[in-house]
N, CA, C and O atoms as CSV, one atom per row, in Angstrom:
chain,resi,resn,atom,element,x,y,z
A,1,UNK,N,N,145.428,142.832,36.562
A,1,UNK,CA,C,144.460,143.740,37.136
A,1,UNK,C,C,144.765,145.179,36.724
A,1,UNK,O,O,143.826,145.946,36.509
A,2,UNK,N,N,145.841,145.522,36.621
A,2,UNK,CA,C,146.427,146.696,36.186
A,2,UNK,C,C,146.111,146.973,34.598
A,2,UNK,O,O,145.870,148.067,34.089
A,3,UNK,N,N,146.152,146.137,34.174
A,3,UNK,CA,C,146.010,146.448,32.427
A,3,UNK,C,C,144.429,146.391,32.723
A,3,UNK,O,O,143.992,147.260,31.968
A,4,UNK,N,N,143.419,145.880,33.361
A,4,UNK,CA,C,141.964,145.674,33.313
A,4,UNK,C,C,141.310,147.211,33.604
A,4,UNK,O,O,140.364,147.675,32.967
A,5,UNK,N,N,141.994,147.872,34.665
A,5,UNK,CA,C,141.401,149.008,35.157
A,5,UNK,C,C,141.781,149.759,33.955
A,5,UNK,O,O,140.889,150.171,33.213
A,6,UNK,N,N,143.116,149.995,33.667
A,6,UNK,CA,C,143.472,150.833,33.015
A,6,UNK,C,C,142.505,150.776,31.660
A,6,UNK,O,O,142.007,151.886,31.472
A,7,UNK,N,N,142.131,149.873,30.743
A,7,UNK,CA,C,140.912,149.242,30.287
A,7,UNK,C,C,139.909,149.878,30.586
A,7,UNK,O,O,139.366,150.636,29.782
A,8,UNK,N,N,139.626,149.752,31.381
A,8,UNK,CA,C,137.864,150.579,32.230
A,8,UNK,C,C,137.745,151.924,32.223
A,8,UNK,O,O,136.740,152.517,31.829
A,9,UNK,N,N,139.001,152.573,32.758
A,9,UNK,CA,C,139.208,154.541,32.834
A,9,UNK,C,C,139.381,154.344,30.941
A,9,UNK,O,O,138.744,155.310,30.521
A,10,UNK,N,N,139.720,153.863,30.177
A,10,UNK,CA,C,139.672,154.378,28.825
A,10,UNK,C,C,138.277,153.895,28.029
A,10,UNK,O,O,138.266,153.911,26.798
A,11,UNK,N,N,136.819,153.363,28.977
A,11,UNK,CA,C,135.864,153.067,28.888
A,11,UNK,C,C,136.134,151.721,27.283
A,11,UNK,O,O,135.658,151.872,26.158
A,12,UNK,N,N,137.034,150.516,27.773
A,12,UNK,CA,C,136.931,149.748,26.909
A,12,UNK,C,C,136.441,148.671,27.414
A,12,UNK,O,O,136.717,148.458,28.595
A,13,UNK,N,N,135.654,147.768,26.750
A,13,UNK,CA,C,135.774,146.689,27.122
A,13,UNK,C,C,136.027,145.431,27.873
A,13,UNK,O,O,136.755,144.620,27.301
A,14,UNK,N,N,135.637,145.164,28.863
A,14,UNK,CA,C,136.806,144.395,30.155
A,14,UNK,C,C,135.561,143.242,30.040
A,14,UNK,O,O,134.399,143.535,29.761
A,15,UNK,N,N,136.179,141.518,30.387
A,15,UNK,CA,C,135.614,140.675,30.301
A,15,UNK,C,C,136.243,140.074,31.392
A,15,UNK,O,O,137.455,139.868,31.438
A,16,UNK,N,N,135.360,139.757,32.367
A,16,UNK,CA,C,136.141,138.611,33.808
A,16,UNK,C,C,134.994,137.204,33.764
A,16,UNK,O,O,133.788,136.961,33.713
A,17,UNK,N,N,136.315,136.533,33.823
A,17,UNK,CA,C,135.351,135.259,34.163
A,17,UNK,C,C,134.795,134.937,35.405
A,17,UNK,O,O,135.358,135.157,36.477
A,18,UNK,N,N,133.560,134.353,35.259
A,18,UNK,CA,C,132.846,134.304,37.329
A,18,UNK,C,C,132.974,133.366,37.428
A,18,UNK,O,O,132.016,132.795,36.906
A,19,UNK,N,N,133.949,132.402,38.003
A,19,UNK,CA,C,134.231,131.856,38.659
A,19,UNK,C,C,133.244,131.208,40.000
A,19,UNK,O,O,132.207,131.666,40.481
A,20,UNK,N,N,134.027,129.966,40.364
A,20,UNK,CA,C,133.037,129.745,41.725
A,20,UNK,C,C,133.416,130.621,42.539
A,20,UNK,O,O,134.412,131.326,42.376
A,21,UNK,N,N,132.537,130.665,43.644
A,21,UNK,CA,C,133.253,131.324,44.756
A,21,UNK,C,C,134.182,131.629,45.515
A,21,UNK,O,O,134.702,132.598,46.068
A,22,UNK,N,N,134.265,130.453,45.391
A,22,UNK,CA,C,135.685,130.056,46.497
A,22,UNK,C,C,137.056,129.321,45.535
A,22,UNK,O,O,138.074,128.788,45.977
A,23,UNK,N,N,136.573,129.558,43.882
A,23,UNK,CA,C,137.901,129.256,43.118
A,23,UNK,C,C,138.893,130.172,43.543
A,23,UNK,O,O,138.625,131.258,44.056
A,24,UNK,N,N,140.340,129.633,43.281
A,24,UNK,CA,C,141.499,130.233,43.705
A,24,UNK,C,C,142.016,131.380,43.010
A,24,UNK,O,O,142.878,132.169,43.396
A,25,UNK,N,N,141.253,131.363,41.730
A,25,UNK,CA,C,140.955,132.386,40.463
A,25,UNK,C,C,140.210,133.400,40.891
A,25,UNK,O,O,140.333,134.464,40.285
A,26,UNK,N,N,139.401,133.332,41.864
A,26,UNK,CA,C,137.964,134.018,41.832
A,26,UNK,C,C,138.453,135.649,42.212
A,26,UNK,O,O,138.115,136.402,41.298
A,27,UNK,N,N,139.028,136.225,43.122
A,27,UNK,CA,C,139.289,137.203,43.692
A,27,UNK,C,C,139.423,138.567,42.729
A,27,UNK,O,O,138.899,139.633,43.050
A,28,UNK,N,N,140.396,138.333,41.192
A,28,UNK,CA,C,140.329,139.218,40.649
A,28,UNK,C,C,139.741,139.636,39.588
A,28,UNK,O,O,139.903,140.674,38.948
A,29,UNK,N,N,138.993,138.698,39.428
A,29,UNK,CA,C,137.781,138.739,38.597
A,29,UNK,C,C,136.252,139.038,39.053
A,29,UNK,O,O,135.175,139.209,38.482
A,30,UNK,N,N,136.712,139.013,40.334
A,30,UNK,CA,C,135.440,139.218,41.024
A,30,UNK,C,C,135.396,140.917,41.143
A,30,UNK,O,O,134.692,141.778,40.616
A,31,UNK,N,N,136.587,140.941,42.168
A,31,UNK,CA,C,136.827,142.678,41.625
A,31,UNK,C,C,136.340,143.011,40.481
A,31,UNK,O,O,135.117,143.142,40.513
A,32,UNK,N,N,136.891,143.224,39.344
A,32,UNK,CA,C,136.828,143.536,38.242
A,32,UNK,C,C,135.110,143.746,37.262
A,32,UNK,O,O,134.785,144.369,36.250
A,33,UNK,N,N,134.395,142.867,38.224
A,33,UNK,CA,C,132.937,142.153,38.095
A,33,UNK,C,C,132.294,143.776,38.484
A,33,UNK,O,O,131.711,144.689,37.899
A,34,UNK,N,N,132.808,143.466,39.830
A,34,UNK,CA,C,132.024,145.050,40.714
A,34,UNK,C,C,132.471,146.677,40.183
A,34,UNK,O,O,132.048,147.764,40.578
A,35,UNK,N,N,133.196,146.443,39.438
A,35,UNK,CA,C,133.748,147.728,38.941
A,35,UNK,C,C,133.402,147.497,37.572
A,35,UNK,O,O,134.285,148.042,36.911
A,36,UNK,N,N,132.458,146.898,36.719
A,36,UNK,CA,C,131.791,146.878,35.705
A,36,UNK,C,C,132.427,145.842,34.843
A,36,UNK,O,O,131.879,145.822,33.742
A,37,UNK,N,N,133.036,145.295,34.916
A,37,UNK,CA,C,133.295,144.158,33.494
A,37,UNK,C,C,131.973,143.209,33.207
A,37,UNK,O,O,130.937,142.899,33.795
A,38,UNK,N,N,132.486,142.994,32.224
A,38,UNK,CA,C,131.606,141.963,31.235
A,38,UNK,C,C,131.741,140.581,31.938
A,38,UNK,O,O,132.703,139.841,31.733
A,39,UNK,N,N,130.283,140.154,33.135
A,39,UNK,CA,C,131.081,138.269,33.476
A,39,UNK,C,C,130.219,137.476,32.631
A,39,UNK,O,O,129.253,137.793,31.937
A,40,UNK,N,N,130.756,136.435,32.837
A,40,UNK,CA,C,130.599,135.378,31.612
A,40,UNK,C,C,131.053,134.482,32.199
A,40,UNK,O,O,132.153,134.724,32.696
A,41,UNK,N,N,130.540,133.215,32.410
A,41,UNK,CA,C,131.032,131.491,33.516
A,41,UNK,C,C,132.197,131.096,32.524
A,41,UNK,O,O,132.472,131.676,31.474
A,42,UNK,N,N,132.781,130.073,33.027
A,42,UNK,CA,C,133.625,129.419,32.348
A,42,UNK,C,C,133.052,128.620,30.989
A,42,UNK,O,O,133.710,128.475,29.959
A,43,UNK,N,N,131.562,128.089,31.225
A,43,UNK,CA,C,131.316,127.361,30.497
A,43,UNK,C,C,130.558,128.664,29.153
A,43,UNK,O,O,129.727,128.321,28.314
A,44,UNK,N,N,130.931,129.628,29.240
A,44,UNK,CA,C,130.135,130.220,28.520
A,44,UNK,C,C,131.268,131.367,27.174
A,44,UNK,O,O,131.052,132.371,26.496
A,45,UNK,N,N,132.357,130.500,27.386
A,45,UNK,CA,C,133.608,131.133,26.295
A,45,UNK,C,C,132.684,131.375,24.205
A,45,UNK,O,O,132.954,131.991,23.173
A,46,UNK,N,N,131.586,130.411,24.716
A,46,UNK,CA,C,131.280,130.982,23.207
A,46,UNK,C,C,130.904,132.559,23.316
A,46,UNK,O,O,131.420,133.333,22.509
A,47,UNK,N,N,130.160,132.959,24.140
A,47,UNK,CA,C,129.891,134.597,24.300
A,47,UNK,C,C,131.201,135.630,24.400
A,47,UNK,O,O,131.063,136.853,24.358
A,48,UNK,N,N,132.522,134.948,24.541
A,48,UNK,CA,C,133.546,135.833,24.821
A,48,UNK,C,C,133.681,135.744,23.232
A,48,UNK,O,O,133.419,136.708,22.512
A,49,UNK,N,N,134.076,134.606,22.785
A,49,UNK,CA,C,134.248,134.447,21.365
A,49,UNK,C,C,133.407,135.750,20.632
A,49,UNK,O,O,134.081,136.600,20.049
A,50,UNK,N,N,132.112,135.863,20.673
A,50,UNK,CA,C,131.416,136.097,20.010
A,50,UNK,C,C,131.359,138.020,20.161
A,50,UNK,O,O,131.182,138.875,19.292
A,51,UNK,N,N,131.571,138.125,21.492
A,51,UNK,CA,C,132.152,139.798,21.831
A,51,UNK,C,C,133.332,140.447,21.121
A,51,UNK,O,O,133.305,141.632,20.787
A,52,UNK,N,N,134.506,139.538,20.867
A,52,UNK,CA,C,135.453,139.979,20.325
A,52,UNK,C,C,135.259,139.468,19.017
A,52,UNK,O,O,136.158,139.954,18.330
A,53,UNK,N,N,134.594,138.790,18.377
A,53,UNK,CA,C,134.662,138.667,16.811
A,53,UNK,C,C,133.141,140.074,16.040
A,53,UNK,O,O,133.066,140.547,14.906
A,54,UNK,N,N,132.384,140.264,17.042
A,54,UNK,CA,C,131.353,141.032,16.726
A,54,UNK,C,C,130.713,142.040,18.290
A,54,UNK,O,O,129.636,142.058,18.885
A,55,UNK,N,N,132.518,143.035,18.536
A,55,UNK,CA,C,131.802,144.552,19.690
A,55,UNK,C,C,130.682,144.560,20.021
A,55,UNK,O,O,130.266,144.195,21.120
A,56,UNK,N,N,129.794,145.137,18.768
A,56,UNK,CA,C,128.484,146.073,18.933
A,56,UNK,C,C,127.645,144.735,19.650
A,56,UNK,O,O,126.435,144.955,19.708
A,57,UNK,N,N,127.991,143.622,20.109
A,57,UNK,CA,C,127.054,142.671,20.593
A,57,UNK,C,C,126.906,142.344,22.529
A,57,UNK,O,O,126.198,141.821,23.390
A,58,UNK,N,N,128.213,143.143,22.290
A,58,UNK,CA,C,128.484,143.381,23.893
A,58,UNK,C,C,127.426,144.151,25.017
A,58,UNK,O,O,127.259,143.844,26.197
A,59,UNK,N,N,126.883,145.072,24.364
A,59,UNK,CA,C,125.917,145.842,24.994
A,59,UNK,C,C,124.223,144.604,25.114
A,59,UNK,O,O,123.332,144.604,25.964
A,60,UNK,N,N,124.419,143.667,23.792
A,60,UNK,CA,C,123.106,142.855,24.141
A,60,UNK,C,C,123.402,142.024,25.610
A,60,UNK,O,O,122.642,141.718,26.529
A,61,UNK,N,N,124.628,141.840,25.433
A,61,UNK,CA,C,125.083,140.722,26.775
A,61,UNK,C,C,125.071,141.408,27.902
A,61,UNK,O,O,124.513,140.753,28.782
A,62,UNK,N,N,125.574,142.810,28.392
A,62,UNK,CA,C,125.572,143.149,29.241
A,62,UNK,C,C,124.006,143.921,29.602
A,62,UNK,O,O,123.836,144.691,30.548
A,63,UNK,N,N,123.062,143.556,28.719
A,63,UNK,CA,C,121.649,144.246,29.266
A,63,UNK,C,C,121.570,142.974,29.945
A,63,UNK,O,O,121.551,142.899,31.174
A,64,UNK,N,N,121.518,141.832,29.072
A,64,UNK,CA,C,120.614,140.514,29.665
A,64,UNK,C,C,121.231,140.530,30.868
A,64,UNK,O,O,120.371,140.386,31.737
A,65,UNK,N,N,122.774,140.682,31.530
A,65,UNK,CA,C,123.372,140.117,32.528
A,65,UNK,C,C,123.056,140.936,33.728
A,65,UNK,O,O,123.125,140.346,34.806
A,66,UNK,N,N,122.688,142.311,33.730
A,66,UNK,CA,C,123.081,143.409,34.314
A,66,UNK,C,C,121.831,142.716,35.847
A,66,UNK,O,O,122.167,142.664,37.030
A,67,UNK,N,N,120.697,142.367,35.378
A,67,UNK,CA,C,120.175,141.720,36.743
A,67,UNK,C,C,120.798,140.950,37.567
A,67,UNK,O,O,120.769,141.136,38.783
A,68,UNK,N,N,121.415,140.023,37.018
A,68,UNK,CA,C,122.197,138.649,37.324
A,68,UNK,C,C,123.206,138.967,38.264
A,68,UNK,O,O,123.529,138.374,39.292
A,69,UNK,N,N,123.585,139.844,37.825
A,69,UNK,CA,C,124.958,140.480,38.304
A,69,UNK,C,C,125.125,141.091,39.573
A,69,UNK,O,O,126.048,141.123,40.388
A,70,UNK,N,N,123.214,141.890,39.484
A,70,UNK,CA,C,123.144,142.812,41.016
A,70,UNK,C,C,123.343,141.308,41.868
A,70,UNK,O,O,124.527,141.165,42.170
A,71,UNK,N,N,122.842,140.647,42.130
A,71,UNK,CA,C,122.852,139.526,43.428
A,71,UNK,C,C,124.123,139.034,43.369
A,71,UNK,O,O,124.546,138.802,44.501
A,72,UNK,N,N,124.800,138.815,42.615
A,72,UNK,CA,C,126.237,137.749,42.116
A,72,UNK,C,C,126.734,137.563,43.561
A,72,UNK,O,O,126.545,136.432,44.010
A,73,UNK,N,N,127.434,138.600,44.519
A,73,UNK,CA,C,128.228,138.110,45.233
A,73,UNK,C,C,127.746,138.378,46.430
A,73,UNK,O,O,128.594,138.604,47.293
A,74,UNK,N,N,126.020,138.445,46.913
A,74,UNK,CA,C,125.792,138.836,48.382
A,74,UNK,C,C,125.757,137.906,49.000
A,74,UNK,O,O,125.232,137.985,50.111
A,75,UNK,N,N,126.236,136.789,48.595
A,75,UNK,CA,C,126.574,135.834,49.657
A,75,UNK,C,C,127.626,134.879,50.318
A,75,UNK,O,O,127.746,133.708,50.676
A,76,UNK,N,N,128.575,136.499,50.257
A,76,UNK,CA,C,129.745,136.499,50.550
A,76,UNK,C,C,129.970,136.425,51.706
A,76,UNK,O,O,131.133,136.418,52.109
């Protein structure tokens, strides 16, 4: 979590996986979600692939997601 923020204040890149809800994983990625990272499901590692082999593609992913994202966790 420490290397992620630190990541974010140098406006790079941060990718968290979304997890289920109630995975045992979920907590710091979920953080990380609300403070702007890049989420992406488990089943969806080809898009991580595809961020780090080709940057400038990151901004297409995070337009499509950016709706998705407002609702993600209000039903907490």
């Amino acid at each position: 979590m420490h290397t992620a923020r630190y990541a974010q204040r140098q406006d790079r890149a941060v990718l968290a996986c979304r997890w289920e809800t109630r995975h045992p994983l979920s907590e710091g990625p979920r953080e990380l979600i609300r403070t702007g990272a890049f989420p992406f499901a488990p089943t969806e590692v080809d898009k991580v692939v595809d961020v780090l082999t080709h940057p400038e593609r990151l901004e297409t992913y995070a337009s499509s997601t950016a709706s998705e994202q407002m609702g993600l966790f209000e039903a907490e």
